[in-house]
C-alpha positions in Angstrom: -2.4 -18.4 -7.4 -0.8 -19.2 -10.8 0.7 -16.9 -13.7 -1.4 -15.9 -16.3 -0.5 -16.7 -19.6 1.1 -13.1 -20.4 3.5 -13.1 -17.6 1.4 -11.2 -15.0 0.6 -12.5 -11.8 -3.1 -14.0 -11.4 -5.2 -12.4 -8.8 -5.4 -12.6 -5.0 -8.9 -12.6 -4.5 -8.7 -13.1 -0.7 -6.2 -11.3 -0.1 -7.3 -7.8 -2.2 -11.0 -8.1 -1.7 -10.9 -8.4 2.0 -8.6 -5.1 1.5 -10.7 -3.4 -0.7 -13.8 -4.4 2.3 -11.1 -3.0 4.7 -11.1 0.2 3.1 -14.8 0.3 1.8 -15.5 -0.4 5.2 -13.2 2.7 6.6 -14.8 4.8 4.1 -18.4 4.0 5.2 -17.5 4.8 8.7 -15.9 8.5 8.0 -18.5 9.4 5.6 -21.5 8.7 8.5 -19.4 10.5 11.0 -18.9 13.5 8.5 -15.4 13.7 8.7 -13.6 16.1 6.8 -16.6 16.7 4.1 -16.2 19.1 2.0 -12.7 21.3 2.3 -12.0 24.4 0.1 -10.2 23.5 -2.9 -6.4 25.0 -2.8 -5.9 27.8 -4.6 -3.0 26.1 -6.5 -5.1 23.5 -7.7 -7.9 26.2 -8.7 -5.1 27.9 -10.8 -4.4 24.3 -12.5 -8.5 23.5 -12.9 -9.4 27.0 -14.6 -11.4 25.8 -18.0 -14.7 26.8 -19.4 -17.4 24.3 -18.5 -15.6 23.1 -15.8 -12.4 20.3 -15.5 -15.5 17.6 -16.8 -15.1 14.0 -16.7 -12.6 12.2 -14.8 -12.2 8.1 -14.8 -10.9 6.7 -11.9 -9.3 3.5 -11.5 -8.3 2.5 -8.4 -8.7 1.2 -4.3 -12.1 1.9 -2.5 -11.1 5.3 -0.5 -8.2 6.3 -2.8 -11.0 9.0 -4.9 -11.6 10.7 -1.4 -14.3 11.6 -2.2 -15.3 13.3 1.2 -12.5 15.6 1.7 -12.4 16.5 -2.3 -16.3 16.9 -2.5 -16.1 20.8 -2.3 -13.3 21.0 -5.0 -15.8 19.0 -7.7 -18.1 20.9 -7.3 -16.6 24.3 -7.8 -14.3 23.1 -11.0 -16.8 20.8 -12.2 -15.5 17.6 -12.1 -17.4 14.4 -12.3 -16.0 11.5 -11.2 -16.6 7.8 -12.8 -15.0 5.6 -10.1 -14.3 1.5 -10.9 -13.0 0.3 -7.6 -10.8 -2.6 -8.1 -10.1 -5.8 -6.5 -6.6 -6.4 -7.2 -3.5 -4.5 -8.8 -4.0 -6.7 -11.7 -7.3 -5.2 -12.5 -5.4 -2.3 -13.6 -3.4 -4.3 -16.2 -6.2 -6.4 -17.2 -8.3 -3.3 -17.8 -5.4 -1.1 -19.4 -4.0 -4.0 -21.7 -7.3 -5.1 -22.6 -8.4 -1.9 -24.4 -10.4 0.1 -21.3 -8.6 3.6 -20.4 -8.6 6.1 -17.3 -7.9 9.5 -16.5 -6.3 8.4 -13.0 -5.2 5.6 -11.7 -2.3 3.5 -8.5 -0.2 1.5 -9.0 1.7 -0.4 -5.8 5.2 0.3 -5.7 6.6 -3.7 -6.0 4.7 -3.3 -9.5 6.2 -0.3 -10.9 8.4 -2.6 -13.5 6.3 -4.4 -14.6 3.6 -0.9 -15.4 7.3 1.1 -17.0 7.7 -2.4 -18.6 4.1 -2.8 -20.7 4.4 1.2 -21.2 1.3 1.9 -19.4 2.7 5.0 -17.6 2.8 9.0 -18.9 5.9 10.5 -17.5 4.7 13.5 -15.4 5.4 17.0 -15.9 6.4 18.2 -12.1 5.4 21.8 -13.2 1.6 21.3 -13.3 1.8 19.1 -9.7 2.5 22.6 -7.4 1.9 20.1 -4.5 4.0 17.8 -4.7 7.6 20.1 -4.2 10.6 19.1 -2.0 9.8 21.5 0.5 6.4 20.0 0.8 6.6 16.0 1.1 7.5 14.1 4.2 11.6 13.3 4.4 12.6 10.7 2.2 9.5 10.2 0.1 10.2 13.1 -2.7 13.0 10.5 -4.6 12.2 7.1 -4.7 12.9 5.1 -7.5 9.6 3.7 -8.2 8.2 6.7 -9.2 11.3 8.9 -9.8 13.2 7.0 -12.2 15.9 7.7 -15.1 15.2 11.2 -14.7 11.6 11.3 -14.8 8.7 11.5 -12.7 6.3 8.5 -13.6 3.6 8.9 -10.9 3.2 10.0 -7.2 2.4 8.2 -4.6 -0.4 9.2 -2.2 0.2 8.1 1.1 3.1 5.6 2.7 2.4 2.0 4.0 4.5 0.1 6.5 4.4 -3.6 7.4 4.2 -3.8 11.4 4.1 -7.2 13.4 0.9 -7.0 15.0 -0.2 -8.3 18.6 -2.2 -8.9 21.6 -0.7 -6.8 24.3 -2.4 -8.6 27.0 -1.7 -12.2 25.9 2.2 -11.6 25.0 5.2 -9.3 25.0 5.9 -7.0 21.6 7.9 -9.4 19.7 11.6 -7.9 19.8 12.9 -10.2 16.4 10.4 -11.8 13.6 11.9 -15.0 15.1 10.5 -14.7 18.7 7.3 -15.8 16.6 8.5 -19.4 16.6 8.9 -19.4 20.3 6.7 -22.9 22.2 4.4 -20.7 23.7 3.4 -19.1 20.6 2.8 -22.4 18.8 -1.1 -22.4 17.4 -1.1 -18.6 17.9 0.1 -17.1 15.2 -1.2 -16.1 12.0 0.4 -16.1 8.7 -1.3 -13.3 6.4 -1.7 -14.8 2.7 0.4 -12.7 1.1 3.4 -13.8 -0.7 4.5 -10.6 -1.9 5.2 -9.1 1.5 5.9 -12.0 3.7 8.9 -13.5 1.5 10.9 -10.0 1.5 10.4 -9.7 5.3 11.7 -13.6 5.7 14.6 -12.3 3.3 15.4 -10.2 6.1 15.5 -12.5 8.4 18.0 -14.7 6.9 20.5 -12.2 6.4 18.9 -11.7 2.7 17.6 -7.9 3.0 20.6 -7.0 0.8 19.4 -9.1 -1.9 15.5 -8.5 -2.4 14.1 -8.8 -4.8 17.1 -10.6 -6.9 17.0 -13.8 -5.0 19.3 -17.4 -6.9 17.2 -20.3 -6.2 19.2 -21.1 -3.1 18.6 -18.1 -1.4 14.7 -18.3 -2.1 14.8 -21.5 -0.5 16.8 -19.9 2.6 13.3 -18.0 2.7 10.6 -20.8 2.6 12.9 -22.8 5.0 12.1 -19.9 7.6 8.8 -19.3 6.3 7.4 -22.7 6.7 8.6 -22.5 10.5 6.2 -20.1 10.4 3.8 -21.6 8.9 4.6 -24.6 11.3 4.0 -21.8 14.4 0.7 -20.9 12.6 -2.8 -21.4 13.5 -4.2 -20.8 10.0 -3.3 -18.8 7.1 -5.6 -15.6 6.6 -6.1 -12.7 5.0 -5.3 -9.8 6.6 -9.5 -9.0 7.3 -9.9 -12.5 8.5 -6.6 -12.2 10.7 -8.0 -8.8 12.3 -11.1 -11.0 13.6 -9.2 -13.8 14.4 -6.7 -11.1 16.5 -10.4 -9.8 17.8 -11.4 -13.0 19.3 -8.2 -13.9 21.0 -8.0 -17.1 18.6 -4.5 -15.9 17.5 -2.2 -13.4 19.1 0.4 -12.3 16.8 0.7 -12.0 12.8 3.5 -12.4 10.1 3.2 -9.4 8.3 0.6 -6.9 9.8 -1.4 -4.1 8.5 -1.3 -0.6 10.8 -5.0 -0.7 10.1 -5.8 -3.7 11.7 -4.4 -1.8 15.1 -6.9 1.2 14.7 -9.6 -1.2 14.1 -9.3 -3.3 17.0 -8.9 -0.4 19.7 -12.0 1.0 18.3 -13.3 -1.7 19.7 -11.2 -1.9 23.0 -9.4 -4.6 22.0 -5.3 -4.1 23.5 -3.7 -4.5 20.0 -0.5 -2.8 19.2 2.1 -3.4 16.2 6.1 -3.2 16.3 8.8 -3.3 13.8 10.8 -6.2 15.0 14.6 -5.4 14.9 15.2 -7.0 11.4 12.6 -4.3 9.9 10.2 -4.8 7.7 9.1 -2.9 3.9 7.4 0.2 3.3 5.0 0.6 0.3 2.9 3.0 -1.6 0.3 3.1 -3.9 1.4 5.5 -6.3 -1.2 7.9 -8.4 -0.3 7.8 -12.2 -2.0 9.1 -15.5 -2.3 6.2 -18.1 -1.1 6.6 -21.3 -4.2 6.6 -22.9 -5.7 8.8 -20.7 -8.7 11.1 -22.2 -9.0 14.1 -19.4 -5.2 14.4 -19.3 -5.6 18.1 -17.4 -8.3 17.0 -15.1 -5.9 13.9 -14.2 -3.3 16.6 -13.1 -6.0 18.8 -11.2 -7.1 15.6 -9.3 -4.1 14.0 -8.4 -2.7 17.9 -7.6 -5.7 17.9 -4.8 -5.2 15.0 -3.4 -1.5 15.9 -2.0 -3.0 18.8 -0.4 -3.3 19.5 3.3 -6.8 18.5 3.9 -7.3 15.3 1.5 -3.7 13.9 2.7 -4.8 14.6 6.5 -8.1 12.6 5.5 -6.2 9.9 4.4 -3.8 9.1 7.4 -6.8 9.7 9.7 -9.0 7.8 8.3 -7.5 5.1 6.1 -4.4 4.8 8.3 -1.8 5.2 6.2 0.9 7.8 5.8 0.4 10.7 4.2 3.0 12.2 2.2 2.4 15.8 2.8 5.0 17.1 5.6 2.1 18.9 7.3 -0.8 16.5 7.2 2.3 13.8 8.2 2.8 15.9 11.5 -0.4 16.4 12.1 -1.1 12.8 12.9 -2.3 11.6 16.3 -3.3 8.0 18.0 -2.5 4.9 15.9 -1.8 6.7 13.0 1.0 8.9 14.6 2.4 5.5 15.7 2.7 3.8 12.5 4.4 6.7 10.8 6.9 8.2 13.0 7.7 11.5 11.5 9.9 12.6 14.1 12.7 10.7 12.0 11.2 9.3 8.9 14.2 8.7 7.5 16.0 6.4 10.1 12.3 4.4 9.8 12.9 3.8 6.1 16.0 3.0 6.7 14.8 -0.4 9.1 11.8 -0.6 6.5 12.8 0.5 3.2 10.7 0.4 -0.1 11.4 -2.7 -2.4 10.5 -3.9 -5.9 9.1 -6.9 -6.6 10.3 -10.0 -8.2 11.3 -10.3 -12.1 8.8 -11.8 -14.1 11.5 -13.2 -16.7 15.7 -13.8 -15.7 18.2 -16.2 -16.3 19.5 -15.4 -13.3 17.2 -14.7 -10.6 13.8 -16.5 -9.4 11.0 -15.4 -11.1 7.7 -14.0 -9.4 6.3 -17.7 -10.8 9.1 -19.2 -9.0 7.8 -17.3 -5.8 4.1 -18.1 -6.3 5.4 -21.6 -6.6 7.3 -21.5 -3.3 4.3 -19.6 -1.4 1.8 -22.5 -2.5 4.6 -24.7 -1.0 4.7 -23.0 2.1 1.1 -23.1 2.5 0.8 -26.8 2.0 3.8 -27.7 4.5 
C-alpha cells in the first residue's frame, strides 16, 4: 500500500474485496432464504417520494448490501425508483470516481474518512427536515451527534448502521482474551492472526500503550510506541490475513484468536457450528460507520433523500443488523436484535459501550506536527515485514 499522488491513500485490495465478498456473500444467502423481501414503504417516506412519474433514477455508490435491496423492493416499486447500483471495492473508489468527473445520487462514506470527503468538498450538507427518520427520539443512544457526520452545525450525512471491532476466538481452544495483551501469551504463539488492516489495528495498539487519548494525532514517537506493540503481535502471529481469509483460517482451527475482529466473522462461523465468540478486551476497541451522504453533484437530489429516508426505517435497519451484522441505528430495529447480533451491539447501555469503543477519525493526510496517514502506511509495511 502506497499514497497516491494526490494525497489519498491507495487501495486495499485484499482487505475491501474480501469485504465486499463478505457482504456479497451475506446478501446472496438472505435473498435465497427470502428474508425480509418486500416491506411496505413508511408512510413518511411516501410523503417525501410523492412526484409525477415516480422518484425515477437513483445512482448508487456504495458496499455490496448497503442498497438493500430486499427489504426496500416494495418501496421502488410503488414510488418508482430505479436503482443503478456500482458496488465498490474500496472507500477510495468513491474518491476516485467523484474527483474524477463520475457523479451519484447516494453514496458511504467510513467514518475515519469524513476529513478527508469535508476536505475535497464532496459532501451536500443535509437538510434534517426532509430525513423524518432520522429524529432524536428515533436513533439508538449516542449515535444522533457524532462529529463525523454532525459537524460545525451541520448535518453532512447519516450513517446507516454501527460497526464495532471485537477480538475474535475459538472458545474451545482458549479462554476470551481479558486484555489485547493476553494475545502475546507462549501458548498463543503461531495462533494468532493479524487482520491486514492498518487503519483499525494501529488505533486499537494506541490503546494499548496508553495512547487512546491521542488517536489519531500521534508525534512520531508515539507511533512508534504503536508498531513496537504491534510487531509483538505480528511476532505472536501465524500469518497476516484479511479478515475473509482469517474467518477460514479461524474455521479450520489453523489460528485461534485475531487482532482486530469483525462481528461478522462470529455469525458466520456458528452457522456452521464452529464455537466462535468475540470480546472487547478491557482496553476497548473503535466503533465505526459507514455513513450515507448525497454528493455534491448529485442529479436525483430528492430521490437521494427518499432513499436514504427508507433506509433508517424499521424494516430496512432490522434487515441490516440481522442480516449483514452490524448495528442498526434505529432504536427499535437496535432492540429488536437477537443471537450474534444482539451480542455485538449491546443496547441495553449503548452508551457505556461507546464509551470503551468510541468512534475515531483517521490520520491527517498533511501536518507539521503529527504523523501522516503515509507515515502510517509506512509503519504498517514495516510491521508486516518484521
Amino acid at each position: 500500500m502506497t499514497p497516491q499522488d494526490d494525497g489519498c491513500m491507495a487501495g486495499e485490495p485484499s482487505i475491501a474485496i474480501t469485504r465486499r465478498d463478505m457482504l456479497l456473500r451475506t446478501v446472496a444467502a438472505a435473498a435465497a432464504t427470502g428474508i425480509a423481501g418486500g416491506v411496505a414503504a413508511g408512510a413518511a417516506s411516501a410523503e417525501l417520494a410523492r412526484k409525477e412519474g415516480g422518484l425515477g433514477t437513483i445512482n448508487f455508490l456504495s458496499w455490496a448490501g448497503y442498497d438493500l435491496q430486499p427489504p426496500m423492493k416494495t418501496w421502488r416499486k410503488q414510488h418508482g425508483v430505479k436503482l443503478n447500483v456500482t458496488y465498490i471495492n474500496a472507500q477510495e473508489d468513491v474518491l476516485a470516481k467523484l474527483r474524477g468527473g463520475g457523479s451519484a445520487d447516494v453514496s458511504t462514506y467510513f467514518t475515519t474518512f469524513y476529513r478527508q470527503m469535508r476536505d475535497l468538498n464532496l459532501l451536500t450538507p443535509l437538510d434534517v427536515s426532509k430525513l423524518p427518520n432520522f429524529k432524536p427520539n428515533l436513533i439508538a443512544p449516542g449515535l444522533y451527534r457524532q462529529p463525523y457526520w454532525f459537524d460545525e452545525g451541520k448535518l453532512w450525512g447519516v450513517p446507516l448502521e454501527m460497526q464495532s471491532l471485537p477480538c475474535n476466538y475459538r472458545s474451545d481452544k482458549m479462554k476470551a482474551p481479558k486484555s489485547w495483551r493476553d494475545l502475546l501469551s507462549p501458548k498463543l504463539k503461531g495462533r494468532v492472526v493479524l487482520i491486514d488492516d492498518w487503519t483499525q489495528a494501529i488505533p486499537i495498539a494506541a490503546k494499548v500503550v496508553g495512547l487512546g487519548h491521542k488517536i489519531p494525532n500521534f508525534t512520531t514517537a508515539e507511533l512508534k510506541k504503536c508498531v513496537d506493540f504491534l510487531k509483538q503481535i505480528r511476532s505472536q502471529a501465524r500469518v497476516i490475513s484479511s479478515y475473509g481469509d482469517a474467518e477460514n483460517q479461524l474455521g479450520s482451527g489453523d489460528v485461534w484468536v485475531t487482532f482486530v475482529g469483525y462481528a461478522l466473522i462470529t455469525a458466520d462461523l456458528r452457522k456452521k457450528g464452529i464455537p466462535v465468540h468475540h470480546v472487547w478486551p478491557k482496553e476497548g476497541g473503535m466503533a465505526g460507520s459507514d455513513v450515507y451522504f448525497i454528493p455534491t453533484n448529485a442529479k436525483n437530489v430528492e430521490g437521494a433523500y427518499a432513499f436514504i429516508n427508507e433506509a433508517l426505517g424499521y424494516q430496512a435497519q432490522k434487515y441490516m443488523g440481522d442480516n449483514l451484522v452490524a448495528g442498526p441505528i434505529n432504536k427499535k430495529a437496535l432492540y429488536a436484535l437477537k443471537g450474534v447480533p444482539e451480542e455485538s451491539f449491546p443496547h441495553t447501555n449503548m452508551k457505556a459501550f461507546l464509551r470503551l469503543n468510541p468512534y475515531y477519525g483517521g490520520a491527517p493526510l498533511k501536518s507539521k506536527t503529527y504523523t501522516t496517514q503515509s507515515d502510517w502506511v509506512r509503519a504498517w509495511e514495516d510491521i508486516k515485514r518484521s
